[in-house]
N, C-alpha and C positions, 0 to 999 in steps of 0.2 A: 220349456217350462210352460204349466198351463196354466192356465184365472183359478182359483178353488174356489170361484163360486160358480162358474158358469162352464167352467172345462175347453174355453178355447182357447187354445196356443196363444199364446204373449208374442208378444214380434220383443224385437233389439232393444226398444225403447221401453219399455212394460215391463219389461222381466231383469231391468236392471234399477230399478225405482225401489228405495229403501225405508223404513222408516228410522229417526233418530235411533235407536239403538241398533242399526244398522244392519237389520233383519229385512227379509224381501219382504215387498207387499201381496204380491203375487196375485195381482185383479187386472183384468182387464180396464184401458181406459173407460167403457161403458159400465163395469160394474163397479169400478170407481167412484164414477160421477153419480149411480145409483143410490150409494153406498151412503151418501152425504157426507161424506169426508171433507168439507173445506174447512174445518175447524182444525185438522189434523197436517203438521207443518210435515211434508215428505220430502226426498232428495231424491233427483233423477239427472238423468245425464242427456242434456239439448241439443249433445252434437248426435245423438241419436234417432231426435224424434225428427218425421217425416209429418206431409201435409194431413196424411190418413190419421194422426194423433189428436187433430183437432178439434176432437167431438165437442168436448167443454175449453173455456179460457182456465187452462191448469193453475196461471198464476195468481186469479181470483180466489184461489180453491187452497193457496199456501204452499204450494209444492214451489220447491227452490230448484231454479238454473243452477246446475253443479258441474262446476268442470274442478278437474283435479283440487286446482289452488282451493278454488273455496269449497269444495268438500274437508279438506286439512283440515282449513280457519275454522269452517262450522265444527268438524272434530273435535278440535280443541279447543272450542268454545263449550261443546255439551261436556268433556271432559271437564273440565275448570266448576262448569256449574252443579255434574253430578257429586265433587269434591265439596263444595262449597255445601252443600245440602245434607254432609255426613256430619 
């Protein structure tokens, strides 16, 4: 998978980062952090990221620690909420 904004390969950690409706980001950590995205809550998986990930502090930025259980819980929390909003 590559960044669509910049065209470099994604490593392990990059290319599985999602946003709530559960779509890829598909941006590298640097055009990420470009991006101004801290307002924007993503889900990524921490048993993935390596020292080379830590361009910015991600979890300043709202992106969530996702291992399985709480990608669920968060699921079926945005579930419940996009329910509640019909």
């Amino acid at each position: 998978m590559r960044c669509v904004s910049c065209d470099a390969l994604l490593n392990d950690y990059e290319s599985t980062r999602k946003n709530l409706n559960n779509q890829f980001v598909e941006l590298c950590n640097d055009c990420l952090a470009d991006a101004g995205m801290d307002d924007i809550l993503l889900l990524d998986r921490p048993d993935l990221k390596h020292h080379s990930d830590d361009r910015t502090t991600f979890e300043d930025q709202g992106i969530v620690d996702l291992t399985q259980d709480n990608f669920n819980a968060l699921e079926d929390e945005y579930d419940d909420f996009c329910e509640d909003d019909r």
